[in-house]
C-alpha atoms as an extended CHARMM CRD file, in Angstrom:
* protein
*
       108  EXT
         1         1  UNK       CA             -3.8940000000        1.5750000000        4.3280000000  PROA      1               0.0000000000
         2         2  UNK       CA             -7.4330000000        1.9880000000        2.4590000000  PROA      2               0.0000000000
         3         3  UNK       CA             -7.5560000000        3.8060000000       -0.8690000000  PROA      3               0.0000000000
         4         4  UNK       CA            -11.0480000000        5.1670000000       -1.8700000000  PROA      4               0.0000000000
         5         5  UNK       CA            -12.6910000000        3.5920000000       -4.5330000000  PROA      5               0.0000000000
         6         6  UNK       CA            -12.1920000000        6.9510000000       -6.5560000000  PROA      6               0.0000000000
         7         7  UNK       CA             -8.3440000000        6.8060000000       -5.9200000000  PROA      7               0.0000000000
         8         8  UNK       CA             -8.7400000000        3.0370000000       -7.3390000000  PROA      8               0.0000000000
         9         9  UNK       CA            -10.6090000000        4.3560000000      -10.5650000000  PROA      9               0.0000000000
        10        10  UNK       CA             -7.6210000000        6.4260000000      -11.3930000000  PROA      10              0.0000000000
        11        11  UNK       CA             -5.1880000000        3.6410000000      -12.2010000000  PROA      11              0.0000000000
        12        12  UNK       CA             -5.5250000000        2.8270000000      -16.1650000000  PROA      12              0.0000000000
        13        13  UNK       CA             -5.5800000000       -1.5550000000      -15.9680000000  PROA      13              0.0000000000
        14        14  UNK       CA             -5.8290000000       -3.1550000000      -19.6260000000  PROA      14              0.0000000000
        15        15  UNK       CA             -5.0610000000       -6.1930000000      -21.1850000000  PROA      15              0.0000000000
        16        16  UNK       CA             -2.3460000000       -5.9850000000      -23.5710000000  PROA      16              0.0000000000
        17        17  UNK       CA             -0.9180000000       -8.7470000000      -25.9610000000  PROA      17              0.0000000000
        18        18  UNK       CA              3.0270000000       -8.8590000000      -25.7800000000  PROA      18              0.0000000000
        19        19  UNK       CA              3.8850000000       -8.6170000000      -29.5490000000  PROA      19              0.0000000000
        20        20  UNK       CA              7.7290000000       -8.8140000000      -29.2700000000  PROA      20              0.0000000000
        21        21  UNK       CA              9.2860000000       -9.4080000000      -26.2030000000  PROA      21              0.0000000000
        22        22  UNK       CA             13.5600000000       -9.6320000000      -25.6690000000  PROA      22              0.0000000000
        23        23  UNK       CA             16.4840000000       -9.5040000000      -22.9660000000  PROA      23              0.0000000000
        24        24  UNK       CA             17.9630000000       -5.9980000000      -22.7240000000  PROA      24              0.0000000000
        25        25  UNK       CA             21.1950000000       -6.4170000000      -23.8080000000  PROA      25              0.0000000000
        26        26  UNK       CA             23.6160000000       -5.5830000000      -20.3490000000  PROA      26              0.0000000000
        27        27  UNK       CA             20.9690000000       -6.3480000000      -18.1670000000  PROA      27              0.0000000000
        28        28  UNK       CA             20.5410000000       -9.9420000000      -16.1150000000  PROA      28              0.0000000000
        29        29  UNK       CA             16.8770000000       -9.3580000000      -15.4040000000  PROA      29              0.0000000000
        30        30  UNK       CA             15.2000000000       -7.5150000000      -17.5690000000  PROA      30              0.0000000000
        31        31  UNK       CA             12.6660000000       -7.9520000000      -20.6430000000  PROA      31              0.0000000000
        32        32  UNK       CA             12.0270000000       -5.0820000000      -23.1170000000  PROA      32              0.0000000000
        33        33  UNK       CA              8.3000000000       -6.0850000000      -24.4890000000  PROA      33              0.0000000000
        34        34  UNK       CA              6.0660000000       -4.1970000000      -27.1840000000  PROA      34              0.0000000000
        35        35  UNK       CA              2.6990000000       -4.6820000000      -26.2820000000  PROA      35              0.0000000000
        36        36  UNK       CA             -0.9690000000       -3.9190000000      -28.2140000000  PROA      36              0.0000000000
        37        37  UNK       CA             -3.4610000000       -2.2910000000      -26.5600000000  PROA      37              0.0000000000
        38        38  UNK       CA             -5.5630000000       -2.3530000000      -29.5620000000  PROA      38              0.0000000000
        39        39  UNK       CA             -5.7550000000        1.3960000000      -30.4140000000  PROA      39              0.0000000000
        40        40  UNK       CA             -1.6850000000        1.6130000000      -29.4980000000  PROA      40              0.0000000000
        41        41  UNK       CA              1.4030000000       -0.3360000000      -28.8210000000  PROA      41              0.0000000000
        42        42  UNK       CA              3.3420000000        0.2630000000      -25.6780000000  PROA      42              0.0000000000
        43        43  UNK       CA              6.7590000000       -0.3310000000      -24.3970000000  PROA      43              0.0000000000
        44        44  UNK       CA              7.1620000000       -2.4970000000      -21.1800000000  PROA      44              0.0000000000
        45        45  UNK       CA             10.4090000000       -3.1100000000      -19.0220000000  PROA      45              0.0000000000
        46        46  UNK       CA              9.9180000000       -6.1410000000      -16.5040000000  PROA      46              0.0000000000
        47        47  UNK       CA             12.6840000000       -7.8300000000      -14.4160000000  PROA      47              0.0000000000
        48        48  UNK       CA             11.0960000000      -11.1990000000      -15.1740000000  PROA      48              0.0000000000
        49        49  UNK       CA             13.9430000000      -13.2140000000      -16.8940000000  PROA      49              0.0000000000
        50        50  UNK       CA             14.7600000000      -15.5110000000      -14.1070000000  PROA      50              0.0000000000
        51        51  UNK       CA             10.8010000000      -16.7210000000      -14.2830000000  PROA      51              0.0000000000
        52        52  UNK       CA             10.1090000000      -16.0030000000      -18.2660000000  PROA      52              0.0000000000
        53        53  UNK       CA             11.8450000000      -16.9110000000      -21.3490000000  PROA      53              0.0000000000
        54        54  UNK       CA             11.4700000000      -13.8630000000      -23.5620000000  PROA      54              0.0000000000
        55        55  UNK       CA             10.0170000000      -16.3110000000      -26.0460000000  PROA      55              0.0000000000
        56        56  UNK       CA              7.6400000000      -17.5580000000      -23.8560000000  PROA      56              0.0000000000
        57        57  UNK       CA              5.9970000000      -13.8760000000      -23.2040000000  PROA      57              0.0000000000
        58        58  UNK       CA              4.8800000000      -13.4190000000      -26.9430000000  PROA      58              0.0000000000
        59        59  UNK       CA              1.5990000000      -13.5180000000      -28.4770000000  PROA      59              0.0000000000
        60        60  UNK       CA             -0.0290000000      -14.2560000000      -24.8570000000  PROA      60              0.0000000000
        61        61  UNK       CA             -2.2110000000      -11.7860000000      -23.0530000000  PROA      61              0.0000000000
        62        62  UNK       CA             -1.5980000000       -9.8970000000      -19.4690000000  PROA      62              0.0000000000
        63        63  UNK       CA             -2.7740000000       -7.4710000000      -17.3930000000  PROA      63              0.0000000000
        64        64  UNK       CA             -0.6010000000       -4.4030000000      -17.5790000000  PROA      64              0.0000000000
        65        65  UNK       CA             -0.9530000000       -0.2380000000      -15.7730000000  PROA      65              0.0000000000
        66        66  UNK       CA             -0.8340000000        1.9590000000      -18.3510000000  PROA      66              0.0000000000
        67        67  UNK       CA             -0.9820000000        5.6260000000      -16.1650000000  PROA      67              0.0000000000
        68        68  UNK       CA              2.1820000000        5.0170000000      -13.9120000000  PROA      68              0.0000000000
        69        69  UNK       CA              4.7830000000        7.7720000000      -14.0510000000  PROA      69              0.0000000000
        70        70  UNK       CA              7.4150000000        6.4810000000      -17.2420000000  PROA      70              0.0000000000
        71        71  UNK       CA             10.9020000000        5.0220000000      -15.8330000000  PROA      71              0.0000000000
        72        72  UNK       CA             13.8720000000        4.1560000000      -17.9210000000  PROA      72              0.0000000000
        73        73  UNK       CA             16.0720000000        1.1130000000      -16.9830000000  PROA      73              0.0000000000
        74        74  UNK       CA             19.1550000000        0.8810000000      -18.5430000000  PROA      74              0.0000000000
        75        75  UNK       CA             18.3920000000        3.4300000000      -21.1760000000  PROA      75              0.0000000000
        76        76  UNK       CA             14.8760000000        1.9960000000      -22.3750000000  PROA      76              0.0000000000
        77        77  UNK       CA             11.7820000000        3.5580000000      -21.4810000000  PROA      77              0.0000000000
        78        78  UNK       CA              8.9290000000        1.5410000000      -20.1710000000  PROA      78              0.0000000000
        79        79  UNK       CA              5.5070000000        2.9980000000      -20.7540000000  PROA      79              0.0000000000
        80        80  UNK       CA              3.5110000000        0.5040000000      -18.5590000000  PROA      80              0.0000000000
        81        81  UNK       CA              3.8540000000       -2.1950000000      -16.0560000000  PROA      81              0.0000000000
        82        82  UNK       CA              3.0020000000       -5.5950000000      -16.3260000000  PROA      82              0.0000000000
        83        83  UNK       CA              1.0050000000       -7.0270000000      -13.2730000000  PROA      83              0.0000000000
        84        84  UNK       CA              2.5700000000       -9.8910000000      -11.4890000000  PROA      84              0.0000000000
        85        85  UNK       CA              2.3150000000      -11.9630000000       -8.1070000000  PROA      85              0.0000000000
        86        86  UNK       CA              4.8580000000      -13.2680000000       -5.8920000000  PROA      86              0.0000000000
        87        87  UNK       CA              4.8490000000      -15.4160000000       -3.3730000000  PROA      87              0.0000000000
        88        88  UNK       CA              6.5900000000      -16.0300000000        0.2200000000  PROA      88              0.0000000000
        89        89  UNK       CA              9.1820000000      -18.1360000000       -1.8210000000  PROA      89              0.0000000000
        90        90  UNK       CA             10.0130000000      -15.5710000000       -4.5900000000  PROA      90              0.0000000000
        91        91  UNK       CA              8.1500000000      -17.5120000000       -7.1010000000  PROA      91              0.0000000000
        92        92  UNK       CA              7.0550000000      -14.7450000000       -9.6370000000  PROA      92              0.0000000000
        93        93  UNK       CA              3.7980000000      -14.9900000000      -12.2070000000  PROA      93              0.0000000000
        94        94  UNK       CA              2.6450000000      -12.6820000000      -14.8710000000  PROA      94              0.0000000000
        95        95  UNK       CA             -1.0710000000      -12.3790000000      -14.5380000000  PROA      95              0.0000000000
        96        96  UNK       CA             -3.1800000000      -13.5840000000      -17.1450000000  PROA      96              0.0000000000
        97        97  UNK       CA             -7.1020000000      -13.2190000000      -18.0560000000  PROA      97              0.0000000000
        98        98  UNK       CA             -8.5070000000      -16.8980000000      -17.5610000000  PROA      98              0.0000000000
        99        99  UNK       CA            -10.1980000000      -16.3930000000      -20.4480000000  PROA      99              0.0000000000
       100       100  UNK       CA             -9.4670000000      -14.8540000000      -23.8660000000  PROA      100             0.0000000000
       101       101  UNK       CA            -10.8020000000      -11.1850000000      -24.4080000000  PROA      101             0.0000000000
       102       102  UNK       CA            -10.0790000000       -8.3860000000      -26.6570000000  PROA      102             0.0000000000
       103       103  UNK       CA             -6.5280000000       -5.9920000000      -26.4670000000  PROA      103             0.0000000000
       104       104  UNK       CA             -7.1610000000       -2.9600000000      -24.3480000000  PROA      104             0.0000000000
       105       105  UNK       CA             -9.7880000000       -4.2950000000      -22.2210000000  PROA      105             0.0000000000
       106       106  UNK       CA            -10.1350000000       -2.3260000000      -18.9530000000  PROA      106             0.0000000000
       107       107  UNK       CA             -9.4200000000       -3.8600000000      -15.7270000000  PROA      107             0.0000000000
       108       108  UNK       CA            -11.6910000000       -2.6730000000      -13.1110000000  PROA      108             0.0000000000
């Protein structure tokens, strides 16, 4: 299925920096992150914990959606996605800018 490249300019891509970044207490799977955006902080949700270390998450940049309709898992609210690939083997990576650039860049 083709989206138009109008329907593509809707979604809201940035690069955020994952300021704090922990294992939701209950859960097996999932990470509770705070991330800058540079003119505001955000809370994500990701089930990454059998790839990531919450540890490992902080002060590194990603490439996050900031416009998708808010979910709550287990109680907490995430208020953007992280962007990740996986492969054919259920390997799992957080995607990263190759090179360093500002909080709240757009991703177009």
């Amino acid at each position: 299925m083709e989206i138009s490249f109008e329907e593509f300019q809707k979604l809201d891509m940035r690069v955020g920096k994952v300021l704090e970044a922990n294992q939701i207490p209950g859960s097996r799977n999932l990470i509770r992150m705070i991330v800058d955006f540079g003119t505001e902080k955000r809370q994500a949700v990701a089930g990454l914990l059998q790839w990531y270390k919450p540890e490992d998450l902080v002060d590194k940049k990603y490439a996050f959606i900031l416009n998708l309709q808010r979910r709550k898992f287990m109680g907490v609210e995430s208020q953007c996605m992280i962007l990740a690939a996986e492969d054919e083997k259920g390997n799992v990576v957080a995607l990263q800018p190759e090179k360093d650039i500002s909080e709240g860049s757009k991703i177009h």
